[in-house]
C-alpha positions in Angstrom: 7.3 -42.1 -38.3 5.8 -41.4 -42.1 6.3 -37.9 -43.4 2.1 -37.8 -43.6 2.1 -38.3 -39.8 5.1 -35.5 -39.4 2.9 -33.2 -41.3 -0.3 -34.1 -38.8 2.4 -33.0 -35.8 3.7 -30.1 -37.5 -0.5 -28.9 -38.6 -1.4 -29.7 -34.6 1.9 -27.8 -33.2 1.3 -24.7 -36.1 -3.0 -24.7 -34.3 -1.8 -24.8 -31.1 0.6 -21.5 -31.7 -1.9 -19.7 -33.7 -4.5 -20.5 -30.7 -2.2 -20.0 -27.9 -1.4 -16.4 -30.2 -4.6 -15.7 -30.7 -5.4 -16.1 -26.8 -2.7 -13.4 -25.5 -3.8 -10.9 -28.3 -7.6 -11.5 -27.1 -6.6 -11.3 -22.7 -4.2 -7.8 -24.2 -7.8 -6.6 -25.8 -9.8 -7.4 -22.5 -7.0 -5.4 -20.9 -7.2 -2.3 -23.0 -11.2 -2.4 -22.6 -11.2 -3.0 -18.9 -12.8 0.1 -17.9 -15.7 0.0 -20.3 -18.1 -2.5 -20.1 -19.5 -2.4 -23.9 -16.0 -2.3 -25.5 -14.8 -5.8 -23.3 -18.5 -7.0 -24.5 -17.6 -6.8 -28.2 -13.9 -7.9 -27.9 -15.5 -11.3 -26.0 -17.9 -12.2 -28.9 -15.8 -10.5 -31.9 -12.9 -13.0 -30.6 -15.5 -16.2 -30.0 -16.7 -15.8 -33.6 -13.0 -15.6 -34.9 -11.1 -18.5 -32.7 -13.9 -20.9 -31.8 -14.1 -23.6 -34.5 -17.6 -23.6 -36.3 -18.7 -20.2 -34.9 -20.1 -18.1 -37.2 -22.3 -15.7 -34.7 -21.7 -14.5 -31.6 -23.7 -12.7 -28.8 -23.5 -12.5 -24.7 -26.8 -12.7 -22.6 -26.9 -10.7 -19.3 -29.4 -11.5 -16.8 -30.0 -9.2 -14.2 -32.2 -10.3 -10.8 -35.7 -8.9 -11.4 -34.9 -8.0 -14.6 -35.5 -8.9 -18.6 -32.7 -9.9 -20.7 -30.1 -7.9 -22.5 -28.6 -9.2 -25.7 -25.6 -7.4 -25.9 -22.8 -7.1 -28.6 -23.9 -8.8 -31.2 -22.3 -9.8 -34.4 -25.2 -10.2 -36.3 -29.5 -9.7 -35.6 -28.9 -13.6 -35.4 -28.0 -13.8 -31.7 -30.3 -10.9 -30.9 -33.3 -13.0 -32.0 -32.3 -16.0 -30.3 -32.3 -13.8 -26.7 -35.6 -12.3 -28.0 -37.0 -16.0 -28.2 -35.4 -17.6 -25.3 -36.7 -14.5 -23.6 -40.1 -15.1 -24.2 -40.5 -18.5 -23.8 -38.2 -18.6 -20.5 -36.4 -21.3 -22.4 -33.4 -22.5 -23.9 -29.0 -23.2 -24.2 -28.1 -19.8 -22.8 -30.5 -20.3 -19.9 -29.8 -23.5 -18.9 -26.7 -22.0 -18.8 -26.6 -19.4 -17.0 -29.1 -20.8 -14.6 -27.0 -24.4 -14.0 -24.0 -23.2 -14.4 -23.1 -25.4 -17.3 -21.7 -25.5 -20.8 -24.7 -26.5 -23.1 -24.0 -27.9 -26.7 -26.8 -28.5 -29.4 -25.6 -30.4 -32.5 -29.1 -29.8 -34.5 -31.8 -27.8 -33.6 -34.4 -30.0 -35.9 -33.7 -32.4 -33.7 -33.3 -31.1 -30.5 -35.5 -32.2 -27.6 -34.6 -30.8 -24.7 -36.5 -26.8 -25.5 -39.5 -28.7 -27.4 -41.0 -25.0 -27.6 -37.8 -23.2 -28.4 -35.8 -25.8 -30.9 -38.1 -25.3 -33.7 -38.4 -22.1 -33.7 -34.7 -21.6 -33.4 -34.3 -23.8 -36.2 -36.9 -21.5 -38.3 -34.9 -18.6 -37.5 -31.3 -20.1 -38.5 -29.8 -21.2 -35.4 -29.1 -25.1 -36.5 -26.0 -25.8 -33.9 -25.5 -23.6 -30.8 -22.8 -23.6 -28.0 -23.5 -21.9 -24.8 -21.1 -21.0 -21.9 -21.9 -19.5 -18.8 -19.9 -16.6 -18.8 -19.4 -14.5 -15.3 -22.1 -14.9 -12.0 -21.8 -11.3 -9.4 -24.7 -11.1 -7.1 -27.2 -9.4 -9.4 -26.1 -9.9 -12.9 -25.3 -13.6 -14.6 -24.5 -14.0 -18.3 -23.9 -16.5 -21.2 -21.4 -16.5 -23.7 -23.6 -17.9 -27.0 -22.7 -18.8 -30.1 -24.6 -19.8 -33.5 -24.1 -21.8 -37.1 -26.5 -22.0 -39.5 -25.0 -25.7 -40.4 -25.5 -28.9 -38.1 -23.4 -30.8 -36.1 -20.1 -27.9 -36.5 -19.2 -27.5 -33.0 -16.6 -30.2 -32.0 -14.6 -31.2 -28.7 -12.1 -28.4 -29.5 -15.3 -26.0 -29.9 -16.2 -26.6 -26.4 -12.4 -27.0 -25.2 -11.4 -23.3 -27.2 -15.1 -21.5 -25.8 -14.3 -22.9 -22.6 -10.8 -21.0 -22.2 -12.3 -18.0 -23.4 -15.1 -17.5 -21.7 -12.6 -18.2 -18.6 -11.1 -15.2 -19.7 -13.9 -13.3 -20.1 -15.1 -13.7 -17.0 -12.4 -12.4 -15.5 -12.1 -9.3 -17.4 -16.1 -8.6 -17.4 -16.2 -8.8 -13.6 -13.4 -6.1 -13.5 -14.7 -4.2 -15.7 -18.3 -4.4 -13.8 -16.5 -3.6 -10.7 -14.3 -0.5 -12.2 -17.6 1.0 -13.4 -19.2 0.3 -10.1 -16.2 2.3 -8.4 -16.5 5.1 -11.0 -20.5 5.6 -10.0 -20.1 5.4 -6.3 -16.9 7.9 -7.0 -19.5 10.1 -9.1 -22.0 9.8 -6.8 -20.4 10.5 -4.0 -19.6 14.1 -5.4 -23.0 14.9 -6.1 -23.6 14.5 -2.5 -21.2 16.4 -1.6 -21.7 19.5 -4.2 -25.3 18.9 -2.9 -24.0 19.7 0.5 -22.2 22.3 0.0 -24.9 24.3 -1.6 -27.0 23.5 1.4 -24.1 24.1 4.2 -23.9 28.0 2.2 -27.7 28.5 2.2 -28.7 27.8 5.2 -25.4 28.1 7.5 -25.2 24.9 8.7 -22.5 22.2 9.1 -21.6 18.8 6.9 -24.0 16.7 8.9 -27.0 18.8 9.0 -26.8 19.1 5.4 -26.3 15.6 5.5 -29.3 15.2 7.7 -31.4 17.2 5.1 -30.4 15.4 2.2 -31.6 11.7 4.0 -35.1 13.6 5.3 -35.5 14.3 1.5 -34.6 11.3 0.3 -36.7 9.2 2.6 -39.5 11.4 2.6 -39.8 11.2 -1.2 -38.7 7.3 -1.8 -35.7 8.8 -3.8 -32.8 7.8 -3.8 -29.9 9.8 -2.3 -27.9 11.1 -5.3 -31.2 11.7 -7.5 -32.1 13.8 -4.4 -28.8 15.7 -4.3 -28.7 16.0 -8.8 -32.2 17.7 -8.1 -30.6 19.7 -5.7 -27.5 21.2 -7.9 -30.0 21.4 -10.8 -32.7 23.1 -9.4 -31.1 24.7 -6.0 -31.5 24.0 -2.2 -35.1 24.9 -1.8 -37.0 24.9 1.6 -34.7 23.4 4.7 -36.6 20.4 5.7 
C-alpha cells in the first residue's frame, strides 16, 4: 500500500474519531438539557450546524395538530424565513418531511422542481441546498430537523448519513424531554386542584369529593378547563358554592 493511500486511511480513521467524539459530547448535551425543551432545541441544531458536512444554518420545525408552525432555535433569521415561507405556501423539504416521514435532500434550489412555488423563492432568500430530517412524531406534535447553505450541491452522502444519526438522537432526547415537561404540568396541575380544594373543603365544610364536585360543575358550566378553574379559584377565592 502507497504512503498517499496510508495517509487516506489514517484522514478516514482521524474523521471517524472526531465524529464518533463529537457524537457522545452532543447525546452528554441532550442529557444535561433533558428537562428543558428549548435548551435540547438549541443543543440539536447548534450541533447539526457544527458536525454535519456543508451545514452552515440550522433550525427545527414543530408542527402541532391544528396548529401553525413554530420555528424554533435558530441559528440564524435564515431558517426562520424558510418556516415563514413553507408556512405560507403549505409547501416544501421540511414538510414533505415531516408529513412522509422521509429524509428530503435539495442540491439547488434554482433548479429545484419539486416546490415550483417555494424553490424560487427559497433561492431568493439564500437557501441554495437544503437537507431535511424528520426529527421526532408524538400524537400531537411532529418536527423537522432542517438545515441550509447558501452554496449548491454541499450536502453529500456523509451529510445525509451524519444528519441521519443525529437526528436519531434527537429524537430520543426531544421526546423525553416533551414527556418530562408533560409530567412536570400534570404534577403542577394537579396541585392547583388540590390547593383549589382545600380552600373550598375550609369554606364551605365539605369533604375532598364535594369540592371535587364543585370544581367540575364550574368547569363544565363555564367551558374551562379544570386547573384554569381552580388558578381562578386560589387567585380570586372560593366564591358562591355551586
Amino acid at each position: 500500500m502507497s504512503s498517499d493511500e496510508d495517509q487516506a486511511l489514517d484522514r478516514g480513521g482521524g474523521f471517524e474519531h472526531r465524529l464518533r467524539a463529537e457524537i457522545e459530547q452532543i447525546a452528554r448535551d441532550l442529557r444535561a438539557e433533558h428537562a428543558n425543551i428549548q435548551g435540547t432545541l438549541e443543543v440539536i441544531t447548534k450541533s447539526a450546524r457544527d458536525v454535519v458536512p456543508g451545514a452552515e444554518d440550522a433550525g427545527i420545525t414543530l408542527v402541532t395538530r391544528g396548529r401553525a408552525f413554530q420555528s424554533r432555535a435558530a441559528t440564524s433569521e435564515l431558517p426562520k424565513k424558510i418556516d415563514d415561507l413553507q408556512h405560507r405556501l403549505h409547501d416544501g423539504p421540511c414538510v414533505q418531511a415531516i408529513w412522509n416521514h422521509e429524509t428530503v435532500l435539495v442540491r439547488d434550489m434554482i433548479t429545484e422542481q419539486r416546490w415550483p412555488r417555494f424553490a424560487p423563492e427559497a433561492a431568493a432568500i439564500g437557501a441554495r441546498s437544503m437537507l431535511a430530517f424528520q426529527l421526532y412524531t408524538t400524537e400531537h406534535t411532529m418536527g423537522a430537523l432542517n438545515l441550509h447553505l447558501s452554496r449548491t450541491n454541499a450536502f453529500d452522502d456523509d451529510s445525509v448519513s451524519i444528519g441521519g444519526t443525529l437526528a436519531t438522537h434527537a429524537a430520543i432526547a426531544l421526546i423525553a424531554s416533551l414527556r418530562e415537561e408533560q409530567f412536570r404540568d400534570a404534577l403542577a396541575s394537579r396541585d392547583v386542584i388540590g390547593q383549589a380544594k382545600g380552600m373550598l373543603m375550609q369554606r364551605y365544610s365539605i369533604d375532598a369529593d364535594e369540592a371535587f364536585a364543585i370544581l367540575t360543575r364550574r368547569s363544565q358550566n363555564s367551558n374551562t378547563p379544570l386547573n384554569e378553574v381552580a388558578l381562578n379559584i386560589i387567585q380570586h377565592g372560593p366564591g358562591p358554592a355551586k
